[in-house]
Each structure stands twice: as structure tokens, then as C-alpha cells.
C-alpha positions, 0 to 999 in steps of 0.5 A: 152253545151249539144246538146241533151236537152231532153231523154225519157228512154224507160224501158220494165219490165216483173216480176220485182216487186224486181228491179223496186224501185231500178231501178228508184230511180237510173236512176232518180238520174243519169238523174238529175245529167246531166241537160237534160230534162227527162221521164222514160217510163216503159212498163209492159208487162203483169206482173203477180206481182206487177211490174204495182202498183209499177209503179203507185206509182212513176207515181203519185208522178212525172209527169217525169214517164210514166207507160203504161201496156200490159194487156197480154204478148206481149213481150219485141219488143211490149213493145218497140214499145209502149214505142216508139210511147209515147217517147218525148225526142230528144234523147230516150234511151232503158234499161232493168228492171233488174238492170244488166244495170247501168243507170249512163252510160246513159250519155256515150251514150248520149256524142256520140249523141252529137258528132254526131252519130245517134245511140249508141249501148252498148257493155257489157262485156261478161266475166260476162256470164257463158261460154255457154252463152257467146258462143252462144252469140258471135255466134249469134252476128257474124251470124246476122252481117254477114247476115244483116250488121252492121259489126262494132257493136259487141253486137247487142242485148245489152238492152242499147242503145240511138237513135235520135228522128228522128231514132225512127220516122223512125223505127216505121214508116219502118217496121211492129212491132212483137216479136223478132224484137228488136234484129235487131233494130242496123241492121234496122238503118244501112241499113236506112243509120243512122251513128252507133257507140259502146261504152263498157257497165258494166253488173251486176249479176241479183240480183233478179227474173229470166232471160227471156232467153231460147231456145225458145227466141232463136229460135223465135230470129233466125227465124226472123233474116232468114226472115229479111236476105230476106227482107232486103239483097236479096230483098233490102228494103231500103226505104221500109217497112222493115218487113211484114209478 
């Protein structure tokens, strides 16, 4: 018997009118084949299309899907958050909207729940990427492990993870939410002491719109990872507030 019960999957859409339908006809679909009580909570975060009617359609016909909307950008952190505090699940789970992510393995991350982990972090295979994003990646996993911990995690910003309620509770509650913080949420929860495993992930090509990655999600990632390698490694904020600015 399954020990978690109950999962909210927190998704964060930004422009993804082509993938939305798709993405939870299939997730839906692979939450109901594990017999856990479920909600999906989908977070437009500012979208210029029509990502937030096409939510409202499913919303209306069950109450298992949950659309919350930013009415500007506010970016994938804040979209988090918000998907967060609305979360009722034992367990929550984070996935992007683009389809790369295959919400049947949601159900891998939930199984080391259950054995006793508090935190589940995806690691996807990084073969799909082109070479230089492959590099940087690895680059900038090896950096963030060095500078704030979280040595035995190798994908730290892989969109698919699942976390206890209780961690979740801690994480909006230890630190100031802002962009780019998302990217250390693997790191917050070591340092606050939680037990954190890996499992390995698909990723699928996009099929549909376009990647938010860039050089300025780059830097903006890099710059908050310096002020957190203070807040946290040199000042030891451990059972503090973690990030204020």
C-alpha cells in the first residue's frame, strides 16, 4: 500500500497553448493509473496566447484542475510559489508545460517517497541536448554543487521533482521568494536537513513553442547562486531565513 495518498502537480506554463492539451490529458491519465488522490495546478505566468482559456476549459469540466494566472510575467520561481501555497497534496510534484517531461514517471518519484525520502530530484539524460548546452549545464550543476552542497544530486534544475508537504511548508515559509530562485530549491532542502535522492528521467525533444532558455536566465541563475553561496555557506543560515534581499 502506497504511503503517500494524496499529490498536487504544480505545472508553470508560460506560452504553451500547443502543449497544454496534451500535457494533461497524459498527466491526468498517469495520475489515475496510480490510485492516489490528485490535483494539477497549472500557473500561467503571464501568457500572451491562449495557455489561460485553454486551462479554463479543463478547470471547468473537473475540480482535480486548478488554473491560477499571473497577470504579468513574473517568472517560472513565482509561478512555483504560487502553485505551492495552493498545494493540498501529501506529496507535490513540479513539471514543465512543454512536454519534454513524461508524467508516467511521476510515479518513479513517488515510490522513493515512499521509501522514505523526502525529496526526489529528476536526472534527465543529457545526450538529448545539443553539445553547448550540454557543457554549460554540467558546468553550472558542478558550480552550484560545489558552492552550496548538495554533492550527491547531479541535475539540480531538472523540472521534475516531488517533495513532502512538510518540505514545501518549510521552503515558503525559510526564504524570500524571487526569480531564479527555483534553481536552488534541491540545495535549500539539504541544507534544512531533508534526506534527497536521484532518480534518472527521460526528456523528450520540444515538439512545440519555443525554449525559455537564454543568456539572460543564465546570468540572472548565476548572480542569485553568488548571493546564496553568502547566505547560506558563509553566513550559515540554517534555520534561518535563507534568501533576503
Amino acid at each position: 500500500m502506497r504511503e503517500i495518498s494524496s499529490v498536487s502537480v504544480v505545472i508553470p506554463a508560460y506560452n504553451e497553448e500547443e502543449n497544454i492539451r496534451t500535457l494533461l490529458v497524459e498527466t491526468v491519465a498517469a495520475l489515475k493509473s496510480i490510485n492516489v488522490g490528485f490535483e494539477i495546478i497549472l500557473v500561467d505566468d503571464g501568457s500572451e496566447d491562449n495557455t489561460f482559456s485553454i486551462m479554463k476549459e479543463f478547470a471547468h469540466e473537473t475540480e482535480k484542475i486548478v488554473g491560477i494566472r499571473h497577470m504579468r510575467r513574473r517568472g517560472k520561481s513565482m509561478a512555483l510559489q504560487s502553485g505551492f501555497a495552493r498545494a493540498k497534496g501529501e506529496a507535490v510534484v513540479t513539471m514543465d508545460a512543454d512536454l519534454q517531461y513524461d508524467p508516467w514517471e511521476i510515479s518513479r518519484l513517488l515510490n522513493l517517497l515512499d521509501k522514505g525520502f523526502d525529496v526526489v530530484n529528476g536526472y534527465r539524460d543529457f545526450s538529448k541536448y545539443v553539445l553547448g548546452k550540454t557543457i554549460l549545464s554540467r558546468f553550472y550543476n558542478e558550480l552550484s554543487r560545489r558552492l552550496l552542497g548538495s554533492r550527491e544530486v547531479h541535475d539540480l534544475n531538472c523540472g521534475l521533482k516531488a517533495f513532502r508537504k512538510e518540505v514545501i511548508k518549510q521552503l515558503l515559509a525559510k526564504f524570500v521568494w524571487r526569480r531564479g530562485v527555483h534553481r536552488y530549491l534541491i540545495n535549500f532542502c539539504t541544507a534544512l536537513g531533508y534526506k534527497v535522492t536521484e532518480v534518472r528521467v527521460s526528456l523528450k525533444p520540444r515538439s512545440y513553442g519555443r525554449s525559455k532558455y537564454g543568456w539572460k536566465r543564465i546570468l540572472e541563475g548565476v548572480s542569485v547562486l553568488f548571493i546564496l553561496f553568502i547566505k547560506i555557506r558563509l553566513l550559515n543560515f540554517k534555520n534561518q531565513v535563507l534568501f533576503r534581499t
